[in-house]
C-alpha positions in Angstrom: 148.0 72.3 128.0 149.8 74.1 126.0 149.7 72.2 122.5 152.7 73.3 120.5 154.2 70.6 123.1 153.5 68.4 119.9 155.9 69.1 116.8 153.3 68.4 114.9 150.4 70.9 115.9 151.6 73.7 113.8 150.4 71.6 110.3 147.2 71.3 111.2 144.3 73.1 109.2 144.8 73.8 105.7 147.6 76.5 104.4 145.2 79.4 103.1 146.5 79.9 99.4 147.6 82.4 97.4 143.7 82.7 95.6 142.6 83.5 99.1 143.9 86.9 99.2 143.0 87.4 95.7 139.7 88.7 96.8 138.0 92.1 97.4 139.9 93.1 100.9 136.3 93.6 102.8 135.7 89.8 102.1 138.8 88.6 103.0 138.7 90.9 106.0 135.8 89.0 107.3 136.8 85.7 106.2 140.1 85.7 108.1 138.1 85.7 111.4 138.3 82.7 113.0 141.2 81.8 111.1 144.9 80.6 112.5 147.6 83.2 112.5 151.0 80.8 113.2 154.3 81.7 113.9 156.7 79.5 114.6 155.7 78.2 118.0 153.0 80.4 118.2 149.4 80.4 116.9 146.9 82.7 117.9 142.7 82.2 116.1 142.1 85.5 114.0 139.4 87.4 116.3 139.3 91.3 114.8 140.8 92.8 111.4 140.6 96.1 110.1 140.0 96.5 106.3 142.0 99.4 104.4 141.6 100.1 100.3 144.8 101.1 98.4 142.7 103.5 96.6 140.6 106.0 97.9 141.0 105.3 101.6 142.8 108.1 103.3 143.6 106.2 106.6 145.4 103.7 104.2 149.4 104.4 104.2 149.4 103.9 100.5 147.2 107.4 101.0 150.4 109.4 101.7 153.5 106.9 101.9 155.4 106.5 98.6 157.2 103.3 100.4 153.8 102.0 100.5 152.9 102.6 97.3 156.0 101.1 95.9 155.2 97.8 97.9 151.7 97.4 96.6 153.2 97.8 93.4 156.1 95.2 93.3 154.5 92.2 95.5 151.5 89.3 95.0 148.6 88.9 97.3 148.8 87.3 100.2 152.4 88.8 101.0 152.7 90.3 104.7 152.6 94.6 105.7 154.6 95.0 108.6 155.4 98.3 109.9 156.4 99.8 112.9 153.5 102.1 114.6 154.4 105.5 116.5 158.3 104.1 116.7 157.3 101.5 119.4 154.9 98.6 118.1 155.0 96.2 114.7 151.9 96.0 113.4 151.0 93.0 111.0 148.8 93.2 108.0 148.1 91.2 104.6 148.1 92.4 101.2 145.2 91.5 98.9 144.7 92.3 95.1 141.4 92.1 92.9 140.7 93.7 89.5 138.4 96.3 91.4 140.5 97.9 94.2 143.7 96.6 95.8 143.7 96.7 100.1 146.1 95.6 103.5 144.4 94.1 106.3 145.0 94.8 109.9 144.8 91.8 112.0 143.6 93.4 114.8 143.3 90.4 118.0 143.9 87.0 118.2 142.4 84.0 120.8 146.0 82.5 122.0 146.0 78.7 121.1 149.3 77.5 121.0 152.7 78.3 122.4 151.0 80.6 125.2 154.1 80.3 127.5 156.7 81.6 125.2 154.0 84.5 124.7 153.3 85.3 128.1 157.3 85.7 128.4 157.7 87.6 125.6 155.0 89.9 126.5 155.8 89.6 130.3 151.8 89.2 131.3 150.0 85.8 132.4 146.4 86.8 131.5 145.6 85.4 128.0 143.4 88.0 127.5 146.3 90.5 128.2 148.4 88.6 125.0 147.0 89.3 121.8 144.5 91.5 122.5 145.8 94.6 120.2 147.5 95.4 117.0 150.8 95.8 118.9 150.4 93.0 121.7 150.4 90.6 118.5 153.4 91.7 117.0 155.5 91.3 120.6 153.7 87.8 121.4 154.2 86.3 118.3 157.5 87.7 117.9 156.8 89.4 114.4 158.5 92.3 113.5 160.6 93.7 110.7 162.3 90.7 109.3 158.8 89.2 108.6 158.2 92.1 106.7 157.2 91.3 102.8 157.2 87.5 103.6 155.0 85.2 101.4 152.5 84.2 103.4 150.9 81.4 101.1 154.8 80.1 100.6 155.0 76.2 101.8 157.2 75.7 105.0 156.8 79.4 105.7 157.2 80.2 109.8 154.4 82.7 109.1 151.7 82.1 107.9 147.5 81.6 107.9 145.8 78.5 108.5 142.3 77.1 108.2 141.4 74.4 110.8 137.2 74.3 110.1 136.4 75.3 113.3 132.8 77.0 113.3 132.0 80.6 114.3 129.9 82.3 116.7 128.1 85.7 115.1 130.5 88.0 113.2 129.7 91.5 113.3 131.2 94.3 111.5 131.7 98.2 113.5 133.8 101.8 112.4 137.6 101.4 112.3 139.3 102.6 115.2 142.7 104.5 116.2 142.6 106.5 113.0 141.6 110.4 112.3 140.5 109.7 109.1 137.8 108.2 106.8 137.1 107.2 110.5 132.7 106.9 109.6 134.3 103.3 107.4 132.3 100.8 108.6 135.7 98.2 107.7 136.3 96.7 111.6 135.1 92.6 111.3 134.8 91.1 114.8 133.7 87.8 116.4 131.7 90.6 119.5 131.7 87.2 122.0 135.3 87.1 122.0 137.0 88.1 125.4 140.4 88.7 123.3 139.1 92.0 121.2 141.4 95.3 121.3 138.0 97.0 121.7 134.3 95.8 122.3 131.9 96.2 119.5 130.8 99.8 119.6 127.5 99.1 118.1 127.6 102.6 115.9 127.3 100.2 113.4 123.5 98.7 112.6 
């Protein structure tokens, strides 16, 4: 059943707040797993995220795009990254700030759980596991693209936004980023491996 059918399944879970973000970006990497990513209509459970550090991380855009930089600059934690990959997909990420090293979080797959219809449409595929399983199937299923761009994400009554419903985990590992050429030995991709929804299996080049 899909459960959006209820107006009020979307408030569920606790609104993640602004202090949430306002972490080291590996920690709140790991911690967004399991977490809800909503939407609108659309909620999907965090299951993969790739950590990136403002400083010091080549495969970062603030590494070599002033735009970037100038966003990192101007904006609070916990404010969304969206940005359009190779001209075709939007990719969305999460800024984070702490005294030791700003960082943008890729959120990399998500477990549909609500509003899997107008998903499947949107994405033209039945197969949950064929919805949010990628960087770029998440932007097209949950409809987020460059008018979510530099949205508050902690902001009450926000369409997007991260929610925390207490559900339990199953084991979290952590394994090399992937789909970069660079600083590509960072051990900074956070997975739930049991997950049928992952853009790619745990590699396990990671102890």
């Amino acid at each position: 059943m899909d459960l959006l059918r209820s107006p009020h399944w979307a408030v569920k879970g606790r609104l993640l707040s602004r202090s949430f973000y306002e972490r080291p970006v590996l920690e709140v990497a790991e911690d967004l797993l399991g977490k809800l990513l909503v939407h609108g209509t659309t909620v999907g459970r965090v299951v993969e995220t790739e950590a990136y550090a403002v400083e010091g991380d080549p495969a970062c855009h603030t590494a070599h795009q002033k735009k970037a930089r100038q966003f990192v600059a101007r904006h609070p934690a916990g404010t969304s990254y969206v940005y359009l990959n190779y001209g075709v997909h939007w990719l969305f990420n999460l800024f984070t700030k702490y005294p030791s090293g700003d960082g943008l979080v890729l959120v990399r797959a998500l477990e549909p759980v609500a509003g899997v219809q107008l998903m499947q449409e949107r994405r033209n595929k039945l197969r949950l596991r064929d919805l949010c399983s990628g960087p770029g199937k998440i932007g097209q299923a949950l409809a987020i693209g460059p008018d979510q761009h530099e949205q508050t994400l902690w902001g009450r009554g926000q369409a997007l936004h991260l929610r925390d419903d207490g559900r339990s985990l199953g084991p979290v590992a952590r394994d090399l980023r992937i789909g970069i050429s660079k600083a590509v030995d960072f051990p900074w991709r956070f997975l739930l491996p049991e997950s049928e929804h992952l853009s790619v299996p745990l590699t396990g080049k990671v102890s």
